[in-house]
C-alpha atoms as one frame of an Amber mdcrd trajectory, in Angstrom:
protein
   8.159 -12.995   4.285   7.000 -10.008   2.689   5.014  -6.919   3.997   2.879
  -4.675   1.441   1.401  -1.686   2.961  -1.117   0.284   1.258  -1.259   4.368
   1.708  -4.787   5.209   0.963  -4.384   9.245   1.731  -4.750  11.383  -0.911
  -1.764  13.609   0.651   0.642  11.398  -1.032   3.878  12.830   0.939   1.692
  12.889   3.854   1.692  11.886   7.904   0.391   8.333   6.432   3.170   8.074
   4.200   6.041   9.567   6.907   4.693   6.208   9.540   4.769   3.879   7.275
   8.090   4.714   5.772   9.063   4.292   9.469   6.882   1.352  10.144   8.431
  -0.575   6.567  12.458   0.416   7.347  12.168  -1.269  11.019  10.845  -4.525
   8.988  14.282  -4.133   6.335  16.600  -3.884   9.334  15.084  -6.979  10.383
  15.449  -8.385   6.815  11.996  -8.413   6.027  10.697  -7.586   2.012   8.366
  -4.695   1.825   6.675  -2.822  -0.878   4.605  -0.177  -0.602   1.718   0.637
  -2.465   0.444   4.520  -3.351  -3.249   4.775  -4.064  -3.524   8.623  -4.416
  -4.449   9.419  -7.730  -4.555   6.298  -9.209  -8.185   5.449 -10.402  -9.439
   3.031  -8.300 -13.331   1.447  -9.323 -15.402  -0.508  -7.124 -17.163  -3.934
  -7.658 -19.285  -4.432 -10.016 -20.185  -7.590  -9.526 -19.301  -9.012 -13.082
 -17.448 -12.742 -11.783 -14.492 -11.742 -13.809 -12.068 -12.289 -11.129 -13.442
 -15.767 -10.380 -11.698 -16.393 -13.583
């Protein structure tokens, strides 16, 4: 199993990030894969409704 958490604050280094670096080591010692994922500053566009991702 893996676990992908997504910090959507724009305070990268923030109280977001601090729980879920807690949340995502108690899911390692328990051998589980995780990956987080840092949206502040990264451009991020909304739909546009263009059916490109229905491939």
């Amino acid at each position: 199993m893996k676990v992908v958490a997504f910090n959507g604050s724009a305070r990268r280094d923030g109280n977001t990030a601090i729980l879920l670096g807690y949340v995502l080591r108690e899911l390692e010692a328990e051998g589980i894969e995780t990956e987080l994922v840092r949206l502040a500053g990264k451009k991020i566009h909304g739909c546009h409704a263009c059916r490109e991702c229905f491939g």
